[in-house]
N, C-alpha and C positions, 0 to 999 in steps of 0.2 A: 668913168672909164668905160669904153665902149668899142674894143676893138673886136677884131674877128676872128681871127683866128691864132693859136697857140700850141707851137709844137714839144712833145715833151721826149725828149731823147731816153731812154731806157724804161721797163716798167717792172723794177725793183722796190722796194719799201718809198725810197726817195722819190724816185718818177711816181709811183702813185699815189702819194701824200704831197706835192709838186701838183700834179692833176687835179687832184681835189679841189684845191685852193684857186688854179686859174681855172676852174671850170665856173667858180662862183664870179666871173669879170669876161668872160669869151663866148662870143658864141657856139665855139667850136674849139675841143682841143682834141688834139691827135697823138696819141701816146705811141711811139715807135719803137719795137725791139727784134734785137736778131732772132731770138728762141720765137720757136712754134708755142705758146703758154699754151702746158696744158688744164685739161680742163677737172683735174683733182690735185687732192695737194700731195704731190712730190718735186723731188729734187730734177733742178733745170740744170741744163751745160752753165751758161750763164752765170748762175752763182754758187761756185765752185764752196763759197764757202758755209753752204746751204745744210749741209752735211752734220754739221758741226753744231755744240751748245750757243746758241743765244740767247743773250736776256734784253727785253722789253723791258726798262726801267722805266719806274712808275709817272714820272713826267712823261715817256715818249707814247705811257698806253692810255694818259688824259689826253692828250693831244687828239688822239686818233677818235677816243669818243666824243670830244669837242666837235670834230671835223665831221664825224658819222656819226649822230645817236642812234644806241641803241648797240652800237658795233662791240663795246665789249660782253654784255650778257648772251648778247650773238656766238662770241666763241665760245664761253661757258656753255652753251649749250649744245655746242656741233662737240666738244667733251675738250676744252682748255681747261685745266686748272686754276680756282683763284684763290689766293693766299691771303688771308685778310684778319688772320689772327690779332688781338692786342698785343699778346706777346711777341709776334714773332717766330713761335716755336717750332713750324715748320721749315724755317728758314736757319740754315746753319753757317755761317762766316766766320771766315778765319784769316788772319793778317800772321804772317810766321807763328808765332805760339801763342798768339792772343785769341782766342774767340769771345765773336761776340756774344752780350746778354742773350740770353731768353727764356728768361724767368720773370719778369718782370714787364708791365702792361707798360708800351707804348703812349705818350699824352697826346697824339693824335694815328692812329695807326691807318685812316683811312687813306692820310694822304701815301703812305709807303705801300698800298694793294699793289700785290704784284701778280701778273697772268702767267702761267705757263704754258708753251706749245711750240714745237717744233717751227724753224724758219719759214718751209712748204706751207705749212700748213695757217700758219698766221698771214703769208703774202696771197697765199691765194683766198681765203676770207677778206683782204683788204682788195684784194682785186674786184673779188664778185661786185663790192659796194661800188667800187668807181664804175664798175662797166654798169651795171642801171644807173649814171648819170646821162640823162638824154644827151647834153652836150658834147660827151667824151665818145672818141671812138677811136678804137686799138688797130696800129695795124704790124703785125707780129710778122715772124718770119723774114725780115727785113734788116739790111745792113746799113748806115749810113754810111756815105759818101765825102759831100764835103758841105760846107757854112757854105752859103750864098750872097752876095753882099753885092747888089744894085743898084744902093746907093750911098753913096758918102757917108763912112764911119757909120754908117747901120747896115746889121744883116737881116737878111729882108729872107730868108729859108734857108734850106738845108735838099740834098740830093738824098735818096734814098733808092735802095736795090733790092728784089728779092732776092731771096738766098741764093734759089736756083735759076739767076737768070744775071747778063752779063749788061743790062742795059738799065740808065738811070733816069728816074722821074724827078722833077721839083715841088717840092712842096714850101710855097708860099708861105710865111709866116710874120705875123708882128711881132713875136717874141720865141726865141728856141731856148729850152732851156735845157740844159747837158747836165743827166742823173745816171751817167752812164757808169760811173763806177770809177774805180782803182785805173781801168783799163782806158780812161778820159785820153781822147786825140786833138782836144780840142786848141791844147795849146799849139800844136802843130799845125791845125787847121788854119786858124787864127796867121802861125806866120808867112801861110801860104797865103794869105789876102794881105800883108804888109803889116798886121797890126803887131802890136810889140807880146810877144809870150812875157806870161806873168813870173814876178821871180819864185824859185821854189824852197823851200826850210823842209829838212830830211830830219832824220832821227832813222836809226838798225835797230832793229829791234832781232830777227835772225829767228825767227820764231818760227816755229811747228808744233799744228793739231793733231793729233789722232781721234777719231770720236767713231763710237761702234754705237748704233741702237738697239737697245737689249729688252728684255721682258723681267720684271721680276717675281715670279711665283707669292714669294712670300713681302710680298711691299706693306704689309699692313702689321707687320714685323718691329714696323719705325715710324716716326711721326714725321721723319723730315724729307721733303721732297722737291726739296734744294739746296745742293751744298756745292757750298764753291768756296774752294781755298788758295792762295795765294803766296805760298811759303818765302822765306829770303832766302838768300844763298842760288845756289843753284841747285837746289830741290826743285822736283817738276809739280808744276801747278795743275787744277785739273776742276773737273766738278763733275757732278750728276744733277741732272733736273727729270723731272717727271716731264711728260707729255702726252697728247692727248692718248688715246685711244690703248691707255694702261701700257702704253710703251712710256720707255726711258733714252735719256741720251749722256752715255760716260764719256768724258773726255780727258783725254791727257795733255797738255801742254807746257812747251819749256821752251829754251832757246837751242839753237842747233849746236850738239856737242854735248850740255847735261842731261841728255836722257841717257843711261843706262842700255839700253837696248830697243832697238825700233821695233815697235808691236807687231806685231802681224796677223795675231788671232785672240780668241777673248781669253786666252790661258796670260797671255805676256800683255792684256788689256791689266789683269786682275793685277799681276807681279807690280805694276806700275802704279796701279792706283791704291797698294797698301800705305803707300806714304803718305795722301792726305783721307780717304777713305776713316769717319769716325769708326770706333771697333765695335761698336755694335750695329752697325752696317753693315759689315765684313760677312756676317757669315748667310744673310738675306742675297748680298750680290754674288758672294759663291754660289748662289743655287741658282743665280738667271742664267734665262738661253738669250744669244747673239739671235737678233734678228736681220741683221747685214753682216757684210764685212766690212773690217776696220780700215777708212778711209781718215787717208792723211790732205794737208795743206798746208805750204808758206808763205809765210809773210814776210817780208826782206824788212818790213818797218812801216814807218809813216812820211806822207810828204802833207803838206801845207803850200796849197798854189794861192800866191799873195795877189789877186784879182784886186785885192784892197790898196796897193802901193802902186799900180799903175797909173798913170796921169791923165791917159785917152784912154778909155774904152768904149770898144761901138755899144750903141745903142741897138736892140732887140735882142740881144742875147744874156741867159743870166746861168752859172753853173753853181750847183748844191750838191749837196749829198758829200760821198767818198769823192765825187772829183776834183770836189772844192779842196776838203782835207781827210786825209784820210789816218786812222786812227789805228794802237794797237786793240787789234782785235779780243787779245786775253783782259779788257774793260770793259767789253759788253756794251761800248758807249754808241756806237755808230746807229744802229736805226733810231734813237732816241736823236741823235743829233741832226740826222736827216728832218725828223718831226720839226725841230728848232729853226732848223733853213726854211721850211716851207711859212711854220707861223709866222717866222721875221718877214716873210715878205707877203703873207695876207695880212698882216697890220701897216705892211709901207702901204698896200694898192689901199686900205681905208681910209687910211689918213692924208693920203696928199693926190689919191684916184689916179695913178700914173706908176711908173715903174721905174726907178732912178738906181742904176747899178752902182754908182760908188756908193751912193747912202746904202745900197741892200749890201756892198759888202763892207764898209764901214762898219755897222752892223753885226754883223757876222763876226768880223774880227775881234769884238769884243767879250761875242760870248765865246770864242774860238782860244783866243788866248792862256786862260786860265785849264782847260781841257787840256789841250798842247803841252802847257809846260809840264805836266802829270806824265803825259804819257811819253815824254822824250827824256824824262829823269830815270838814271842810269837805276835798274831796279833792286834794293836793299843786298850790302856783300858785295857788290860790284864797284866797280872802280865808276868815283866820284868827281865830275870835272869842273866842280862850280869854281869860280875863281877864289873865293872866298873860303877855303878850307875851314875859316873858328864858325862863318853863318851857316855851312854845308853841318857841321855838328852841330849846333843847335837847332836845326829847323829839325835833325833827327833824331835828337835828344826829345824834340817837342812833340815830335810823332810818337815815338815812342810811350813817352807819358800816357798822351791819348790813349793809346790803344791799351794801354795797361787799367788804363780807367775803363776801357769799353768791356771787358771781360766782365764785369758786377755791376757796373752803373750804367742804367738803360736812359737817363738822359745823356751821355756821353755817345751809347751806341746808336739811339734813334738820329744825332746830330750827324755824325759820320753816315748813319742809311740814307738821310734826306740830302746829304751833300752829295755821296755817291749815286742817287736814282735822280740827279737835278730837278729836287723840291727845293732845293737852298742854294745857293751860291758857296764855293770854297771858303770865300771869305771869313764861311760863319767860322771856321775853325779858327780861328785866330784873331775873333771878337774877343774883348777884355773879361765880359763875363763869361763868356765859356771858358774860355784858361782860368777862370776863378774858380770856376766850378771844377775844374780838372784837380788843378792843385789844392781845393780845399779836400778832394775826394781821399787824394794821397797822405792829405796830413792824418786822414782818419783811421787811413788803411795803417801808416804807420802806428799810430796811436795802438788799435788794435793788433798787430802784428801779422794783417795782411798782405801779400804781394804779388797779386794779381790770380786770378781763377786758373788752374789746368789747360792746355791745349784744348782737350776733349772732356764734355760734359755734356748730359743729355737728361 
């Protein structure tokens, strides 16, 4: 494969993990966004949901060292956190009243390394790496226009505008690929040149962040410097992560309607996050100072644009990222799945040296599915619409078990961590020997007259 040129629409986690991959096949790739990027790591207009706790799960921060070596001891050392305990024990999860192990060593802990750091600040380290790619060149401050399409069922570019200026240029391209986000136009695009818009699959999710970046005096108080909890019901979920430069980021999150009272300062931050906050944290984060104000975001839900069930699709255009599917944000899943779009399609251009969109989202769809159906399941205490009311209770009876094993048994928990940080496929949960091992756990617990660990344990 030996084309020329490749334009990359947005320069987000996705656009520059997208970049990466076609800069290894083009001569030339051109990565286009409206924000001026700047040139430290703070928050941009652009990604609003920048603000807010993110997790890098541990497949999406191999990825990115596969793609860069050398790129994660790189932020270890500009000051990211790495987690790399056998136990765990810095890491604290909570499924409603179950938490998980962390007592007990991990049988392969290296694969679960988790990195900590703020959104800014990881996007603009991954940026630095693409921009000394000689081939790659940014051109910021710029709005796209419209797809270009010159010849037959192929789009051949894309129009592009600066900001401050009311007139448009073409940029030539063998392949555009749209990493633009939540905010994707492209289906639109698309019907303004006659091609068919892709069908869409929704899910409400109704969701609202709160996230204040705080300082905590006394953080060495605790050992844990990631907690993220997930209650059922309509309790508000929420976490703390550590971040770089001895800052932290608390977040509150629930669905619009069960929060109790919208935050507005770190007095009604603290009010909010006594619910899932362990109590020997409590009195460490009563002593931190806010270092912003508390900044809110929604999310109406998730869409899935089905690129994969269309019959024609032009050739030079491919979209990833959130615009392909976009995900509930309180799973942490999306920059990780962005990584997944870009690797699926540097193993398509290896293996067949060409760029074939229904196989790329063929493809996609596959790993896409099993994510999807997680995140459009009505969340634990809510009204349940499977068709199947007696399979709808056993798949939750089945959860349930698990998680009551994951509280003392750490191969139960590490299986649940490697499925949640996609080292393992869902499947594995509902492998024959894992349910053997589940339920032989519970005959023992019974035998003993165990039934499951406390909420909170430290």
């Amino acid at each position: 494969m030996n084309d020329d040129h490749a334009v990359v629409l947005g320069a987000g986690i996705a656009g520059l993990i997208a970049a990466t991959v076609l800069a290894e096949h083009y001569a030339l790739v051109t990565v286009v966004e409206r924000d001026q990027l700047p040139d430290n790591p703070v928050d941009r207009r652009g990604v609003p949901q920048g603000r807010h706790l993110h997790s890098l799960l541990s497949r999406g921060s191999q990825i990115m060292e596969e793609l860069h070596p050398g790129f994660l001891a790189e932020l270890v050392e500009a000051g990211a956190l790495v987690l790399d305990d056998p136990d765990m024990r810095r890491i604290y999860s909570r499924i409603g009243r179950y938490t998980f192990n962390r007592t007990d060593s991990a049988a392969d802990p290296a694969a679960l390394t988790t990195y900590l750091a703020s959104r800014p600040f990881l996007e603009f380290h991954l940026r630095r790496r693409v921009q000394a790619l000689s081939n790659v060149a940014f051109l910021d401050g710029h709005d796209v226009g419209e797809l270009v399409s010159s010849q037959p069922h192929r789009i051949t570019g894309v129009t592009v505008s600066a900001r401050d200026s009311t007139s448009f240029d073409t940029l030539c391209a063998d392949l555009v690929v749209d990493a633009t986000g939540r905010a994707t136009r492209t289906p639109l695009l698309l019907d303004r040149l006659g091609f068919p818009r892709p069908a869409e699959r929704t899910f409400t999710a109704d969701g609202l962040y709160y996230s204040q970046q705080i300082e905590i005096p006394d953080q060495d108080n605790f050992l844990e410097r990631l907690v993220l909890v997930l209650p059922e019901g309509k309790a508000q979920r929420g976490g703390l992560m550590a971040c770089e430069d001895n800052t932290w980021t608390l977040t509150i999150a629930g669905r619009a309607g069960d929060l109790t009272h919208t935050p507005a300062d770190f007095a009604d931050m603290l009010t909010l996050a006594q619910d899932f906050i362990p109590p020997h944290i409590r009195p460490a984060l009563h002593g931190a100072n806010p270092v912003t104000e508390v900044q809110a975001y929604r999310y109406p839900g998730g869409t899935w644009r089905r690129y994969d069930r269309l019959a024609h699709l032009p050739e030079g255009l491919l979209v990833l990222g959130d615009a392909l599917c976009s995900l509930d944000p309180i799973n942490g899943q999306g920059m990780t799945m962005a990584t997944l779009h870009a690797t699926t399609l540097r193993d398509q251009i290896r293996r067949t040296n060409q760029i074939d969109p229904q196989a790329f989202y063929a493809a996609i769809a596959g790993i896409t599915k099993p994510v999807w159906a997680s995140n459009a399941q009505p969340p634990s205490g809510r009204d349940n619409t499977s068709s199947s009311p007696l399979s709808g209770r056993a798949i939750a009876w089945t959860r349930r078990k698990i998680l009551e094993a994951a509280t003392d048994d750490m191969v139960v928990t590490e299986r649940l961590m490697r499925v949640a940080n996609f080292i393992d496929p869902p499947q594995c949960l509902v492998a024959p020997g894992f349910l053997t091992h589940v339920a032989a756990h519970h005959i023992r617990s019974s035998l003993t007259g165990r039934r499951g660990a406390p909420a909170y344990h430290h």
